[in-house]
DONULO-60761 format. One record per residue (C-alpha): residue number from 1; residue in three letters; x, y, z. Coordinates in steps of 0.25 Angstrom, whole numbers, plus 5000, padded with zeros to 4 digits. Each point is the difference from the previous one (the first is absolute). Layout:
(NUM; Ala; (X; Y; Z))
...
// end
This chain:
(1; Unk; (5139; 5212; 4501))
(2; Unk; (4991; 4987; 4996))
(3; Unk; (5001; 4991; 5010))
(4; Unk; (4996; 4984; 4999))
(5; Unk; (4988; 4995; 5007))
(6; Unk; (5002; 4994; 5013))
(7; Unk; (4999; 4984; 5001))
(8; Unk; (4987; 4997; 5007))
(9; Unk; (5002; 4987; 5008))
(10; Unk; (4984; 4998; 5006))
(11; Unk; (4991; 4994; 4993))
(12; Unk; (4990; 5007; 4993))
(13; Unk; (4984; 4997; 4999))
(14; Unk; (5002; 4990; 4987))
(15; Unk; (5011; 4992; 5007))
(16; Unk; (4993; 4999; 5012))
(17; Unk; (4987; 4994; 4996))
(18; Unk; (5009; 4990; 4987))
(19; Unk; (5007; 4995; 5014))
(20; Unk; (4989; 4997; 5005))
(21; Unk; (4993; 4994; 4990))
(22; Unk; (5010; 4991; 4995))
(23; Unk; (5002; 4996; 5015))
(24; Unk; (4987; 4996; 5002))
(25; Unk; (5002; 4992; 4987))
(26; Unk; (5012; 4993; 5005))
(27; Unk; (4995; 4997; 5014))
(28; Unk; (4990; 4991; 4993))
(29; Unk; (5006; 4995; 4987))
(30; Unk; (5016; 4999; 5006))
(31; Unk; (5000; 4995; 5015))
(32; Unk; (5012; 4992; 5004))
(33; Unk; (4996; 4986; 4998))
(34; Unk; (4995; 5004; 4985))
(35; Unk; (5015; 5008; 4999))
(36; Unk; (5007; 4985; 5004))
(37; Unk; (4992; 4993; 4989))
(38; Unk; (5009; 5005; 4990))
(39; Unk; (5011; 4991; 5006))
(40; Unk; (4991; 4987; 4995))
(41; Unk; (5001; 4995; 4987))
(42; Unk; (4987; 5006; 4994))
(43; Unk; (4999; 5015; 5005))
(44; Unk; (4988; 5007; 4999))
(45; Unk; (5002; 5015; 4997))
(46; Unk; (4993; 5003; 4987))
(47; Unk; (4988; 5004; 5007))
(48; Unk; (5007; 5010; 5009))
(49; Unk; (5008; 5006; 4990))
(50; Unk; (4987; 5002; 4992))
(51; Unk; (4992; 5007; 5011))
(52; Unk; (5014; 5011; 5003))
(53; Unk; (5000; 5002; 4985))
(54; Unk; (4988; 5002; 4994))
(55; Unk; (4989; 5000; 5011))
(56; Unk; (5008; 5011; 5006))
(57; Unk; (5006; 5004; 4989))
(58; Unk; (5014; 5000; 5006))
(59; Unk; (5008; 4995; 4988))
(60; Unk; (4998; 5013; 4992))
(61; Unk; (5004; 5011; 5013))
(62; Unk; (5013; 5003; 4989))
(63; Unk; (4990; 5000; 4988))
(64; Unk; (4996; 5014; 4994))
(65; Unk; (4985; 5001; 5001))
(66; Unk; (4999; 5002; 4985))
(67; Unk; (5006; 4986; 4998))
(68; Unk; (4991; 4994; 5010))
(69; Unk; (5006; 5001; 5012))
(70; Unk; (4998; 5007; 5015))
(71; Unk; (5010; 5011; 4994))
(72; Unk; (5004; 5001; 5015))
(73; Unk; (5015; 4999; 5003))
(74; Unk; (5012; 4994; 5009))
(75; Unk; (4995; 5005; 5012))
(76; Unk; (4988; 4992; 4998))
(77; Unk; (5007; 4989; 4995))
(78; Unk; (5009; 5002; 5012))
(79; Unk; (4988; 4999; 5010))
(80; Unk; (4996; 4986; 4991))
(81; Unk; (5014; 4994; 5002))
(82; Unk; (5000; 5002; 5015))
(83; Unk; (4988; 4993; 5002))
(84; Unk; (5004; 4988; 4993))
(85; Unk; (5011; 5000; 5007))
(86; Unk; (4994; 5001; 5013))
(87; Unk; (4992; 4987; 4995))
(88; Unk; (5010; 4993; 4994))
(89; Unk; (4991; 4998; 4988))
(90; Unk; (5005; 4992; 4988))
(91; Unk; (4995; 5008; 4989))
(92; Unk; (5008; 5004; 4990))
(93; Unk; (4998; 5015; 5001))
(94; Unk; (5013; 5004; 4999))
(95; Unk; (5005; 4993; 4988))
(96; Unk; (4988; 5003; 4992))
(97; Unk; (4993; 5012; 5005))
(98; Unk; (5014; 5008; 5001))
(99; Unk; (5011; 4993; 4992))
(100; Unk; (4993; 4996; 4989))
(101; Unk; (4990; 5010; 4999))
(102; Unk; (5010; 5012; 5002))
(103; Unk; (5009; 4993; 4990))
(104; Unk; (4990; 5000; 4987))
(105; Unk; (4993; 5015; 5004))
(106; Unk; (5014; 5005; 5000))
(107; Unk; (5002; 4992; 4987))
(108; Unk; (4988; 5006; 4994))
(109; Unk; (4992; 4986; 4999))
(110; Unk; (4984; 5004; 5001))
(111; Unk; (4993; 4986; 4998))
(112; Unk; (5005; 4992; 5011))
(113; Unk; (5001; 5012; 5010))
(114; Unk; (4985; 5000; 4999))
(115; Unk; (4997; 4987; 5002))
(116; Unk; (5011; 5000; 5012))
(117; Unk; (4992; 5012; 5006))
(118; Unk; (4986; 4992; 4999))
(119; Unk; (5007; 4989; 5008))
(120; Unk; (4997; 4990; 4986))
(121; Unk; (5015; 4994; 4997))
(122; Unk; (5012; 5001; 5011))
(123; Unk; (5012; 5001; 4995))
(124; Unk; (5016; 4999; 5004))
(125; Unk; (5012; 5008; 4996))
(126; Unk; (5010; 4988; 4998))
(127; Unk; (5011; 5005; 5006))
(128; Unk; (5007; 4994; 5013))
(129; Unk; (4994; 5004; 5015))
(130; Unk; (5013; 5003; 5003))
(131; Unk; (5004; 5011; 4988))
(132; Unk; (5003; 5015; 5006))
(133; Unk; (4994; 5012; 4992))
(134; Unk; (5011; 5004; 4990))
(135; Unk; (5003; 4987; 4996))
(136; Unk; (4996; 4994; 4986))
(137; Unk; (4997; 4988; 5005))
(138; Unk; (4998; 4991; 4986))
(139; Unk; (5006; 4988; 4995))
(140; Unk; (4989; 4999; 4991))
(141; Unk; (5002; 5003; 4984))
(142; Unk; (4990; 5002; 4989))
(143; Unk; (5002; 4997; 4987))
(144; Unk; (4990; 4996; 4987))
(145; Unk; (4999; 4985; 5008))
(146; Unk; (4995; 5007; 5010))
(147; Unk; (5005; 5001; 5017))
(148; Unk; (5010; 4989; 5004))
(149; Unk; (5007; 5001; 5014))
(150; Unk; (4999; 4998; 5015))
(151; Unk; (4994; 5008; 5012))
(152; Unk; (5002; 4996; 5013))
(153; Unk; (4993; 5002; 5014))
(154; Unk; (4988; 5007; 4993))
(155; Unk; (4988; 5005; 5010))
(156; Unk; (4985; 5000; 4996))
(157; Unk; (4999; 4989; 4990))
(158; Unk; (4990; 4992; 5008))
(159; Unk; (4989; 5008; 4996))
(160; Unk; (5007; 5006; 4986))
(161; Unk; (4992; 5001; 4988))
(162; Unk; (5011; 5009; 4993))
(163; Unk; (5015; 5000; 5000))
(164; Unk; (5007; 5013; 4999))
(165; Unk; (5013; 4997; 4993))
(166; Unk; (5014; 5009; 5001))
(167; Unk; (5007; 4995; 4989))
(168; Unk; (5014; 5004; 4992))
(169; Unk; (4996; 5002; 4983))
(170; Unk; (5008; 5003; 4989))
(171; Unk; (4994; 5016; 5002))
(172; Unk; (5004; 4998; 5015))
(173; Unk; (4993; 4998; 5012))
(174; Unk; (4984; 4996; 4998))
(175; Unk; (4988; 5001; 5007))
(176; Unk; (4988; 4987; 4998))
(177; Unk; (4989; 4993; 5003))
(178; Unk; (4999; 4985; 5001))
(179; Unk; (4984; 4996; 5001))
(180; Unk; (5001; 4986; 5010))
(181; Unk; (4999; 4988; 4998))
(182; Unk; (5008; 5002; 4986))
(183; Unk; (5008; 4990; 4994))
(184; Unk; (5015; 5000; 5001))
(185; Unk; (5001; 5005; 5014))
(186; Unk; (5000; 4991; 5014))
(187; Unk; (4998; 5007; 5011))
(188; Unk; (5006; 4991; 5013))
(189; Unk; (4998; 5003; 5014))
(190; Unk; (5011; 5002; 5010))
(191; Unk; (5002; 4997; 5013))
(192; Unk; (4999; 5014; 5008))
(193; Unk; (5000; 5003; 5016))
(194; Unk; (4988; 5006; 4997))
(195; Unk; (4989; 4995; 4995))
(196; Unk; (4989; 5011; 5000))
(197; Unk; (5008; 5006; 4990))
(198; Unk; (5006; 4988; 4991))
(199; Unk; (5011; 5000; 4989))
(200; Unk; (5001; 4993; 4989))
(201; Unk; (5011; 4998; 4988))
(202; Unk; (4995; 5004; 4986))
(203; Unk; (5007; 4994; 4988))
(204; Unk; (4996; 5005; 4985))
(205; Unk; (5003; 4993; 4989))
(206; Unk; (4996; 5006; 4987))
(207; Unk; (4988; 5006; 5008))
(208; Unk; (4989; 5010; 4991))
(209; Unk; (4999; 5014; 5005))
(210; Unk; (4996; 5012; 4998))
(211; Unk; (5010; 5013; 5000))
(212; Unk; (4991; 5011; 5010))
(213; Unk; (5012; 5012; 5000))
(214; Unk; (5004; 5010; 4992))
(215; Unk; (5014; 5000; 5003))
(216; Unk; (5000; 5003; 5015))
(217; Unk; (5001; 4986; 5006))
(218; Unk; (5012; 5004; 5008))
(219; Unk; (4992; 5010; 5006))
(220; Unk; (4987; 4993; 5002))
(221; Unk; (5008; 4989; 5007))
(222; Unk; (5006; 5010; 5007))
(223; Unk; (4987; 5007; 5007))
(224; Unk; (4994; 4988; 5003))
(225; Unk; (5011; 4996; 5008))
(226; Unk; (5002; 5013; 5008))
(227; Unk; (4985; 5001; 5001))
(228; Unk; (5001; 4987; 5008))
(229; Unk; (5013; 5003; 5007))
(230; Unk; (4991; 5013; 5005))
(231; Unk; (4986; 4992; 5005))
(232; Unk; (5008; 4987; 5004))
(233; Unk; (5004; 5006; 5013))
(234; Unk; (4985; 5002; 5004))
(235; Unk; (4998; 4986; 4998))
(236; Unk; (5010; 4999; 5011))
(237; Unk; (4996; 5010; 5009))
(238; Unk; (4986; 4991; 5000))
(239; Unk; (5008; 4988; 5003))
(240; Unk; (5005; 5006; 5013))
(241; Unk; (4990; 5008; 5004))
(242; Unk; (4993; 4985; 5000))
(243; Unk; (5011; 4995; 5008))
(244; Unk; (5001; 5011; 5010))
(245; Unk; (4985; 5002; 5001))
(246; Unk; (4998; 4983; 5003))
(247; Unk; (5014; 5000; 5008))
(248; Unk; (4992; 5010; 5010))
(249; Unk; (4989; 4993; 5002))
(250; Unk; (5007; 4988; 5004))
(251; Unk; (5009; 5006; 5010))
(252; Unk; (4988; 5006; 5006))
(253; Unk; (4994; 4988; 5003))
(254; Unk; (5009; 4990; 5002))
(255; Unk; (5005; 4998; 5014))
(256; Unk; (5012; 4993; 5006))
(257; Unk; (5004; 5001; 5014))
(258; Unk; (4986; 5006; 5004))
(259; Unk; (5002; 5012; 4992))
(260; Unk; (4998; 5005; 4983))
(261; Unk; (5013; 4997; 4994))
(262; Unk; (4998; 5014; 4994))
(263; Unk; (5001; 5006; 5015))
(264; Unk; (5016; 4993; 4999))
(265; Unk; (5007; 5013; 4998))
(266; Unk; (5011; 4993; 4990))
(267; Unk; (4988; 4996; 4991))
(268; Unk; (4994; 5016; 5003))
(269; Unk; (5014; 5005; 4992))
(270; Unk; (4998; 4990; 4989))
(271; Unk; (4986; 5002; 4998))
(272; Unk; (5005; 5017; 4999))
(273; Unk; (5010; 4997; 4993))
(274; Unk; (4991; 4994; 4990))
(275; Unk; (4989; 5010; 5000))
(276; Unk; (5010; 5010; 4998))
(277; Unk; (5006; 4993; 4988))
(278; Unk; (4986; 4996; 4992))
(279; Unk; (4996; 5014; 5003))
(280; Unk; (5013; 5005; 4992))
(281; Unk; (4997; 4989; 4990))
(282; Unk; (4985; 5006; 4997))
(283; Unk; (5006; 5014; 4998))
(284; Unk; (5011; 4996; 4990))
(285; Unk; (4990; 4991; 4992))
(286; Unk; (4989; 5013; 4999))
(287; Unk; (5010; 5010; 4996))
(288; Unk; (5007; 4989; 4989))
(289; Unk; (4985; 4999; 4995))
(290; Unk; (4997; 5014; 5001))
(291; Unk; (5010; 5005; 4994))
(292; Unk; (4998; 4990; 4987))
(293; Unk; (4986; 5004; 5001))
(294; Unk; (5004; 5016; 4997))
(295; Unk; (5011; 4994; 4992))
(296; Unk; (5010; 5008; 5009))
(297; Unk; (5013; 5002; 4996))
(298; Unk; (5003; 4995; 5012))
(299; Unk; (4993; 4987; 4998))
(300; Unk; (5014; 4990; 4997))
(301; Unk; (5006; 5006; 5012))
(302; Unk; (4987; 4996; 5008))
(303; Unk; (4998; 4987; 4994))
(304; Unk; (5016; 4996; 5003))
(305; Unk; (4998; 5006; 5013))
(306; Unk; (4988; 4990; 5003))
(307; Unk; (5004; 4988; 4993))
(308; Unk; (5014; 5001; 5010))
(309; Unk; (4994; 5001; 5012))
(310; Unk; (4984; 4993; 4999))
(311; Unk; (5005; 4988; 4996))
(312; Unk; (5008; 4996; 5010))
(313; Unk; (4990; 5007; 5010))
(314; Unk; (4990; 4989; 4996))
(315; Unk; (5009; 4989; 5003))
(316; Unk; (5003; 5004; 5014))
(317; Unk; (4987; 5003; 5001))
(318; Unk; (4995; 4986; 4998))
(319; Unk; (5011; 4995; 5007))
(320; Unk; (4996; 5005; 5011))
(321; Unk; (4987; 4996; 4999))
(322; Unk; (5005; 4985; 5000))
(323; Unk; (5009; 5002; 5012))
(324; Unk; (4990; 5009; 5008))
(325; Unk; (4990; 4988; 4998))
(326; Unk; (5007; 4989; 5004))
(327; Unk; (4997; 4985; 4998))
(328; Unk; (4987; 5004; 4994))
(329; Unk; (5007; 5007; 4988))
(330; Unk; (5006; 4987; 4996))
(331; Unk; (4989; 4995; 4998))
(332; Unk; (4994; 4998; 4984))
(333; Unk; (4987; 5004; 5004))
(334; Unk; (5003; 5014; 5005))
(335; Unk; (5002; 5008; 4990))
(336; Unk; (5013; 5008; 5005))
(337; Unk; (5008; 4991; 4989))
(338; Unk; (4992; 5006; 4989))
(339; Unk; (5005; 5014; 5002))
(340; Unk; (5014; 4997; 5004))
(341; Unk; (5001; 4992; 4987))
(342; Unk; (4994; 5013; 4991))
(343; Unk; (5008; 5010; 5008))
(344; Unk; (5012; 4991; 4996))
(345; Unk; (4996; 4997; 4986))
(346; Unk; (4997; 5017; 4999))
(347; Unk; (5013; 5003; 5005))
(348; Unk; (5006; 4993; 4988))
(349; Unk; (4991; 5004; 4990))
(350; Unk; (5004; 5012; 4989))
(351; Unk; (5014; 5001; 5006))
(352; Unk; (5005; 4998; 5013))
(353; Unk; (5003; 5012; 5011))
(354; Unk; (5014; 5002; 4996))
(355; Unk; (4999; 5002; 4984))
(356; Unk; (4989; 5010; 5004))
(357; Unk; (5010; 5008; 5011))
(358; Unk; (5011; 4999; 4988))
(359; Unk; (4990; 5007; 4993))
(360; Unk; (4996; 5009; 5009))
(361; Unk; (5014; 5007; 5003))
(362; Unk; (5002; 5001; 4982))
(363; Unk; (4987; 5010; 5003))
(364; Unk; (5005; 5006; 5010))
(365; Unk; (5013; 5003; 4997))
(366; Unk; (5006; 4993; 5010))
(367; Unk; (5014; 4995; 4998))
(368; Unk; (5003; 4983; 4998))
(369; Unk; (5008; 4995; 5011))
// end
């Protein structure tokens, strides 16, 4: 009897030392008070974004090697999103490096993959943030005048030099490219609770394009989005483990009544809890990356599993960490906010919990109530 590999949760040598190395790089290009910049009216990010994707060569993890890329996988890419979350860094990694990258190499386009890989051009699949995997999620259509429609609640224009466009032709659904800036499309930024990933609303009209799939748009929006649904969760998992790492700290040191707050036993069962639950979110985020890493048949399942419970593990997570911290975590300075804010804004992103535990009982077989 052939039996499937085993998921293998630890981290191998390569993860290890692109940890390392990308956490040396955000420790001195992404500390808290250059993270808060982005909340002024000129943020500064270009530079860091720059340095992720093609000094360490980040942007191309998902790239084949004969296209230019790392040729690495999603347990990599995983690795990479953990870390960003556990700086809170406003790089557009996500919506370039993963949606729209995974988008056009399903689709078949070679060009612009390359160039994504080398870290020359970003680019952002213009879709809405909140859009669940198995959705087509266009109102754009295509016809000889070119794109015309509306896309709200984009992620990763900031930085965009290519638009990756679902759009609705006369053949079906489609697949292109808009090079930025073009004429006939206005691209407006949106108020969003967070702004280390900011969204924006996209309007095309009569925009030019170029058609990249052959065909299989559906399916190229389709693994772009449940490649994300899979790595998102390890953005979340970094996003705790920040909170529960700094909430430690804190109550170690902070004293009240002549004694660490830590040693209070109600704050003890809090902290425990805590542990416990961030320790369950890292294990569901690996196996969901795992498992789209050896393209497991298992790897839906996994994803569903870990986009219902990680999200909402983040957010009470980072609550804690506010409430644990007291007065001081009011305060705009310390950057308990920050995380609160992208654990919230996470949660929400490609789908909430509930539309992914719907899914999860069609999988299993489980009967609707």
């Amino acid at each position: 009897m052939n039996l499937a590999p085993a998921a293998d949760l630890l981290y191998d040598e390569t993860e290890e030392e692109l940890r390392h190395s990308l956490r040396r790089l955000l420790a001195d290009r992404c500390p808290p008070d250059r993270v808060l910049s982005v909340y002024d009216s000129s943020p500064t990010v270009s530079a860091l974004w720059k340095a992720v994707a093609a000094d360490l060569g980040l942007a191309g993890i998902l790239v084949p090697e004969s296209l230019g890329g790392a040729g690495l996988g999603a347990r990599e890419a995983a690795v990479v999103m953990e870390e960003l979350g556990r700086a809170a860094a406003p790089v557009p990694y996500l919506s370039s490096a993963v949606l729209a990258t995974v988008a056009l190499l399903t689709a078949g386009e070679r060009d612009t993959v390359r160039r994504l890989a080398l870290g020359d051009v970003t680019a952002a699949l213009a879709v809405p943030l909140s859009t669940p995997p198995g959705e087509w999620p266009s109102t754009v259509t295509a016809d000889d005048s070119g794109l015309t429609g509306r896309v709200t609640t984009v992620a990763g224009t900031e930085l965009a030099s290519v638009l990756v466009v679902a759009a609705s032709g006369p053949d079906g659904q489609q697949l292109h490219t808009v090079n930025l800036p073009a004429d006939g499309v206005t691209i407006t930024p949106t108020p969003a609770l967070d702004m280390t990933r900011p969204l924006a609303d996209i309007t095309l009209s009569g925009a030019s394009s170029t058609r990249v799939d052959s065909g299989n748009a559906a399916e190229a929006v389709r693994r772009a989005l449940w490649c994300a649904a899979a790595l998102l969760p390890s953005e979340q998992y970094g996003v705790a483990s920040w909170c529960l790492e700094a909430t430690l700290s804190y109550v170690k040191e902070r004293r009240q009544f002549g004694r660490a707050v830590g040693s209070f036993q109600a704050v003890k069962h809090r902290m425990a809890d805590l542990w416990l639950e961030v320790g369950q979110t890292g294990a569901l985020a690996r196996y969901a990356a795992d498992c789209l890493a050896r393209d497991d048949a298992d790897a839906e399942i996994a994803a569903c599993v870990a986009q219902s419970f990680c999200g909402d593990a983040a957010v009470h997570a980072a609550e804690e960490c506010v409430q644990l911290h007291g007065g001081i975590a009011m305060t705009w300075e310390y950057p308990a906010h920050l995380y609160l804010k992208r654990a919230k804004s996470d949660q929400l992103a490609l789908g909430a919990g509930h539309q992914y535990r719907s899914r999860l009982s069609e999988l299993v077989d489980l009967p609707s109530c």
